[in-house]
Residue, then its C-alpha position, 0 to 999 in steps of 0.5 A: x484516513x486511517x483511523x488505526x492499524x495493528x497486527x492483521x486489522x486495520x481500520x480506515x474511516x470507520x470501517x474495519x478491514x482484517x485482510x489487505x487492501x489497497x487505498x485509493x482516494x475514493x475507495x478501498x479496494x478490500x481483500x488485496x493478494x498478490x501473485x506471490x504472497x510475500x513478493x510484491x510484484x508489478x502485476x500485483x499493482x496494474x490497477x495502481x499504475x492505471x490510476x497514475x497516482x503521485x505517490x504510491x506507499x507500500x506497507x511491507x507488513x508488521x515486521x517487513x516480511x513482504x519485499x518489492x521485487x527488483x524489477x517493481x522497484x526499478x519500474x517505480x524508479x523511472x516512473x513519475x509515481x514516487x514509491x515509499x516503502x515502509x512497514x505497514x505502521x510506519x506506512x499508515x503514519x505516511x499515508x494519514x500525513x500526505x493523502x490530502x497533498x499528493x493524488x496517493x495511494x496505499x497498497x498494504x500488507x496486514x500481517x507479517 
């Protein structure tokens, strides 16, 4: 459960994070960068695709900064994982609503 977000924090079941993560079911995976910062790209989420959730929720940043490569969105489109991609409050409200229905993970961008 994500318990609050604001501008480069986050916190998720009590624990305070200040830099991007990734939420899987059972952990986080804490200090999340991908190759190109501002560009989410599909090595950026090999370990998400191996652990096949249902529904995957990208947090673009504060003010949307970060964007989905073609090619990642185009994977997510003919792949069974359903891809939501909101700014990263708009995503934390998704993630807190659905986690406990669908096999869910969230890759989130704190900043920006």
């Amino acid at each position: 459960m994500i318990d609050s977000y604001s501008f480069g924090n986050i916190v998720i079941n009590g624990k305070r994070y200040t830099s991007d993560v990734i939420i899987y079911p059972h952990r986080v995976e804490s200090h999340w960068w991908r190759l190109q910062g501002h560009l989410l790209q599909l090595e950026d989420l090999k370990e998400v695709i191996d652990f096949s959730p249902e529904l995957l929720i990208v947090g673009t940043g504060h003010i949307g900064l970060m964007k989905i490569a073609p090619e990642t969105e185009r994977f997510f489109r003919e792949s069974p994982i359903e891809l939501v991609e909101q700014r990263t409050a708009e995503a934390c409200r998704t993630y807190n609503r659905l986690h406990g229905d669908k096999k869910t993970v969230a890759a989130l961008h704190l900043t920006c």
